[in-house]
N, C-alpha and C positions, 0 to 999 in steps of 0.2 A: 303405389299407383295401380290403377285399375287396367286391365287388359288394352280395352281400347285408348286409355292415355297413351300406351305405348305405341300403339298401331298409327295415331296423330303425330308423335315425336319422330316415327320412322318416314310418314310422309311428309312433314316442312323437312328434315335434313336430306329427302333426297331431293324436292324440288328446288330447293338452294343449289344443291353441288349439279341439279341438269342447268341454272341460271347461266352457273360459275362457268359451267364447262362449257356452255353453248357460247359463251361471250367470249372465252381466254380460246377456242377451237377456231370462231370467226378471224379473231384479233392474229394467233399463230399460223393460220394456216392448215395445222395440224387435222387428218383427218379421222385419228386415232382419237384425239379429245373431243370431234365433235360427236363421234359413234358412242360415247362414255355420256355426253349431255343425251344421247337418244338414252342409252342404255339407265341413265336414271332416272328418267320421262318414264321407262316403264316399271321399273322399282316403285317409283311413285304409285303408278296403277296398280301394281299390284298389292301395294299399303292399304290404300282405296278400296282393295278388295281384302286384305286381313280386316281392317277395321268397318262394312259391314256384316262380315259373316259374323264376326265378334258381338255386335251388335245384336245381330240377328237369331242368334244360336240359343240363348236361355231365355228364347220368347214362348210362353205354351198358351195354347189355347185347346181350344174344346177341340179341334182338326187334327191338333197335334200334342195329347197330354203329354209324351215325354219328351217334347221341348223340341228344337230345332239345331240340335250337336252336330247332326254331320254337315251343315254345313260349314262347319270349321274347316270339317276334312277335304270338302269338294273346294271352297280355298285353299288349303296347303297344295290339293290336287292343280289348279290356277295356276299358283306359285311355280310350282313345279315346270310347266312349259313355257312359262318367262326366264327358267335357267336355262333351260332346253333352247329358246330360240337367242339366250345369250350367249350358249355355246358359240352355236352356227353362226353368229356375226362375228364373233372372235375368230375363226376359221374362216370366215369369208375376209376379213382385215387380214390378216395376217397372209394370204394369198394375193393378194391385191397387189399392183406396183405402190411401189416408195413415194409416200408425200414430201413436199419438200417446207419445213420448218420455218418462218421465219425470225432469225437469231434475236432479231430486237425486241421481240415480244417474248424472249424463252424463259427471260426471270417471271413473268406474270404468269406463264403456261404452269412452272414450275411450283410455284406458291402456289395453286388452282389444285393441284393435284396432287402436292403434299396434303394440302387442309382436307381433301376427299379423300383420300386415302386415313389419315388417322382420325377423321370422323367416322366414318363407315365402319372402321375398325372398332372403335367405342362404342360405337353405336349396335354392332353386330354383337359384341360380347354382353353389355346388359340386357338388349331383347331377348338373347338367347337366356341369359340367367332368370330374366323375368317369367319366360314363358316356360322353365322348369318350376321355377316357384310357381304360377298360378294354373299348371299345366294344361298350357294352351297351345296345342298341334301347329298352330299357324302363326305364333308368335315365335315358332323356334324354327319353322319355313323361312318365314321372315327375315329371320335372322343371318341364316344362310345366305339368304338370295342379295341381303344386305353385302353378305363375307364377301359374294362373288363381285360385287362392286369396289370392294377395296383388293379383290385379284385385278379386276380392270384397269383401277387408277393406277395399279401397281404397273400393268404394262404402258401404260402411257408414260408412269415416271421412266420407265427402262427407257420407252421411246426417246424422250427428251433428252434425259442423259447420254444418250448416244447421237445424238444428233450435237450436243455436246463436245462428247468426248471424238464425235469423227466417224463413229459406227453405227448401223441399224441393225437391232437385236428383236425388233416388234414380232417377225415371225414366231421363233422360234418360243418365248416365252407365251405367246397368243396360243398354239397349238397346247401345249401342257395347260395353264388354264383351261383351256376350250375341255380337256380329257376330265381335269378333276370336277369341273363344274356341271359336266355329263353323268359323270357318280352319282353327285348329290341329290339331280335332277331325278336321278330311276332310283336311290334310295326312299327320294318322299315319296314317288309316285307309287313303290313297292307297300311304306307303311301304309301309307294312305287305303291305296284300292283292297288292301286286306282289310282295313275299318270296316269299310263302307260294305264289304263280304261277311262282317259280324268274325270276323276272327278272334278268337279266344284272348285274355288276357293274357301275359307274360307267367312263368311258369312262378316267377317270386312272388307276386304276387296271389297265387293261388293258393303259395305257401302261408303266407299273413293269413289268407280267407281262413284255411283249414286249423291253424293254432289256435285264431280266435274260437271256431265253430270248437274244439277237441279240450279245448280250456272249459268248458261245462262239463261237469259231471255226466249231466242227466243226456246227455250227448255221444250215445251208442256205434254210431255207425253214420260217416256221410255215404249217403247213397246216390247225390247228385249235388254238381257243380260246375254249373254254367256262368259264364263272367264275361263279357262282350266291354269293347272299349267303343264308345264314341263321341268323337268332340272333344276331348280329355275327360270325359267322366266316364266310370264303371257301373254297369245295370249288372246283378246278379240271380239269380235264379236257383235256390238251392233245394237239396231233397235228404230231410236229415230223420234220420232214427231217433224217438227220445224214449226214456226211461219214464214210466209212469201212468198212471190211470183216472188222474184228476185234470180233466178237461181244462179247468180255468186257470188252473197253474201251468198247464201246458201250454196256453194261452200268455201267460204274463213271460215263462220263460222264453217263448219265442220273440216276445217284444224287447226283452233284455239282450236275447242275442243282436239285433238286431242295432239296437242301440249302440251296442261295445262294438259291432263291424263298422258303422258310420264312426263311432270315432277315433280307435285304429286305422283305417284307412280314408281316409280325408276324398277320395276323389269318387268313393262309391255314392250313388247318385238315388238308388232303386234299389232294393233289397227285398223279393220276393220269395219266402220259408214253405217251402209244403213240409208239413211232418206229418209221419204217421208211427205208433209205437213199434218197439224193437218185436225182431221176431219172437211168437210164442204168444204173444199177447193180442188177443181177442176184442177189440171197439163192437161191444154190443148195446144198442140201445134199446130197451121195451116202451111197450106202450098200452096202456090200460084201457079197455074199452070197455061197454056198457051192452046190456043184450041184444042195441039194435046196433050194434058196431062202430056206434062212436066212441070219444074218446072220452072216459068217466071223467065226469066234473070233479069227483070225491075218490080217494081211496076205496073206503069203504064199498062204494056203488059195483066198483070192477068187478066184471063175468068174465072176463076174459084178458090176457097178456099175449100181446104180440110178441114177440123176439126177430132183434134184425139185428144180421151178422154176418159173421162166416159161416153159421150156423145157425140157419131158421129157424124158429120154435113157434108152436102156438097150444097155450095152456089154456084149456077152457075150462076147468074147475077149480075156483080162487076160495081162498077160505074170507071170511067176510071181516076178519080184526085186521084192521089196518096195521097191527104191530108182527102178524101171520105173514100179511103181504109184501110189508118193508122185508122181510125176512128172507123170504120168497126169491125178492128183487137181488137182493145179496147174494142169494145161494146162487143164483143163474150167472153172477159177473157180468152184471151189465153196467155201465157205466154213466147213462141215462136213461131215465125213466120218465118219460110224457104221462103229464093228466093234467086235470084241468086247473085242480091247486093240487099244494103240498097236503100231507097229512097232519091231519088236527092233534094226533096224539104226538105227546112231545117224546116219549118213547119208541114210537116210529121214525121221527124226527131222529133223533139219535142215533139211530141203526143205519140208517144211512147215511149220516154223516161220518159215521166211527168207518163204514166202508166205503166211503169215496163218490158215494151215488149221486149224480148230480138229475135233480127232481125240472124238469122243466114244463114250468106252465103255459096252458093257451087255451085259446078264444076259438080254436080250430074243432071243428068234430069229426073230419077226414083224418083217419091217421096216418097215412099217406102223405098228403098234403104238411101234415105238421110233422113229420120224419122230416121231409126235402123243408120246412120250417130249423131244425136243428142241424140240420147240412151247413145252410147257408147262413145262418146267424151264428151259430156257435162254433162248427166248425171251422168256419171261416177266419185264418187269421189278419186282422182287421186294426188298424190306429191310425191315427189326423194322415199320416203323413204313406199310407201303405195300404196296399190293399191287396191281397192273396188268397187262393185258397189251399187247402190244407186239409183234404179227409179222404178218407177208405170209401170207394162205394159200398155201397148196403143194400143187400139184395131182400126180396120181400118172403114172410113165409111161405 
């Protein structure tokens, strides 16, 4: 079943047992069982509110591309001061003078609050199991504030039984519930308001990230690892060193990494790579231009080689064989070379491919313009479902 099936199964069985208990409370007298028919009136509402955030949470539109997760969290947050204000009525009952029971109706009182009580309790253990399996923050709130409804029926069974047995015990079990259900209350509000603060994932977690990222060879050095939880999904943000100087493969292995974190970790949602090579190594791109300063259509045409790097260059005496220039482009270590095509000699051709030179052509005659042209289309790492970037600034000669 799907999230919100469960969020539905939690609100008919609390509004059954607010039926049971508001009818068997009028019929006893009891005013412990009719505080239990309020107290699942608001279980109810608060189901009401798991299952629209639930809804509402993996809706994206253009307002909101990464979807609508926290407000999972800002319901479990909801949740949370419905325990809160279930405390304090447990604490206000249990202060109160002694209702007095009436005995002829205490078998029906009794069946009313058994049946609430071991439903609640069913009912609190598979939501809770459910919403680890789909991990959903508010289905395992839910579950909780469920638990605290089978603490309740639990003191109304004490109540009855003691009115039973000759004694009233309502206080003193009302006060300890009222304590532990005050816990539960500031432990969600505790996860919770750290979500919604962008608080880091769990440290195990982080461990899973790092195995998978260090299980690549070409995977030198994490230099950044940021991992945010919200709504039960993880957005990550990494900053990784790779080994290498072939752009497109650099390219394909980031897509690979990427892939093996999604399916390792089931609950990552986002997965955005900056790389940039390990230290020592140089992202130099040139650029071949013509004698009025654009960018040669042709090898051969170039008068001149820009160099963008860590180290500027600008060579203004080009030898005119295209297999000189390929040559040329090698000896410098650049890694991309702009023009308007590739070179017609297939021996050029071959020199740069034997060193890794990736030839990129354009329509552009700004070399400038077509540099920030290979930023953001090449550099950029980019697929259906991702979008990052990923490169060194390049300063001009």
């Amino acid at each position: 079943m799907k999230k919100h099936h469960w969020a539905l199964i939690s609100l008919s069985v609390n509004l059954l047992q607010a039926l049971l208990k508001f009818i068997a409370g009028i019929l006893t007298g009891s005013l412990s069982m009719v505080g239990e028919a309020v107290h699942s009136l608001s279980d109810s509402f608060a189901s009401v509110v798991a299952f629209i955030t639930i809804k509402l949470s993996d809706k994206k539109t253009k307002r909101f591309p990464y979807g609508l997760y926290k407000l999972e969290n800002i319901g479990s947050i909801v949740i949370a001061f419905f325990l809160l204000l279930t405390a304090y009525e447990m604490i206000r009952r249990a202060i109160s003078k002694e209702v007095v029971v009436k005995e002829e109706y205490l078998g029906l009182g009794l069946g009313v609050v058994v049946f609430s009580l071991l439903s609640s309790l069913t009912l609190s253990f598979l939501e809770r199991r459910a919403g680890k399996r789909l991990n959903s923050p508010t289905l395992i709130a839910d579950s909780y504030h469920t638990l605290t409804d089978a603490f309740g029926s639990s003191l109304v069974l004490m109540s009855l039984l003691g009115v039973y047995m000759g004694y009233q015990l309502d206080r003193y079990f009302a006060f300890g519930v009222a304590l532990l259900i005050s816990y539960t209350a500031f432990s969600i509000l505790w996860k919770e308001v750290s979500v919604l603060l962008d608080v880091s994932a769990d440290e195990k977690t982080l461990d899973r990230i790092r195995q998978v990222l260090l299980s690549f060879p070409e995977v030198k050095e994490i230099k950044g690892l940021f991992v945010r939880s919200s709504g039960g999904k993880l957005f990550a943000d990494l900053v990784i060193a790779l080994e290498g100087r072939d752009f497109i493969r650099m390219h394909q292995l980031v897509d690979q990494i990427e892939e093996k974190l999604k399916e390792e970790i089931r609950e990552l949602d986002m997965v955005f790579i900056h790389y940039e090579p390990v230290d020592g190594e140089d992202l130099r791109v040139g650029v071949l231009v013509d004698e009025r300063g654009n960018i040669s259509q042709k090898f051969e045409r170039a008068k001149e080689l820009l160099i963008f790097g860590d180290s500027p260059e600008r060579i203004k005496e080009l030898p005119k064989d295209e297999v000189d220039i390929s040559e040329l482009v090698c000896n410098k270590g650049l890694l991309v070379v702009i023009c308007g095509h590739h070179p017609e000699s297939s021996k050029a051709k071959g020199i740069l491919s034997q060193r890794g030179v990736f030839v990129w052509e354009t329509e552009e005659k700004n070399p400038y313009k077509a540099l920030k042209e290979v930023v953001y289309n090449l550099c950029d790492v980019k697929s259906t479902h991702k979008e990052g970037q990923a490169h060194r600034p390049l300063s001009k000669p």
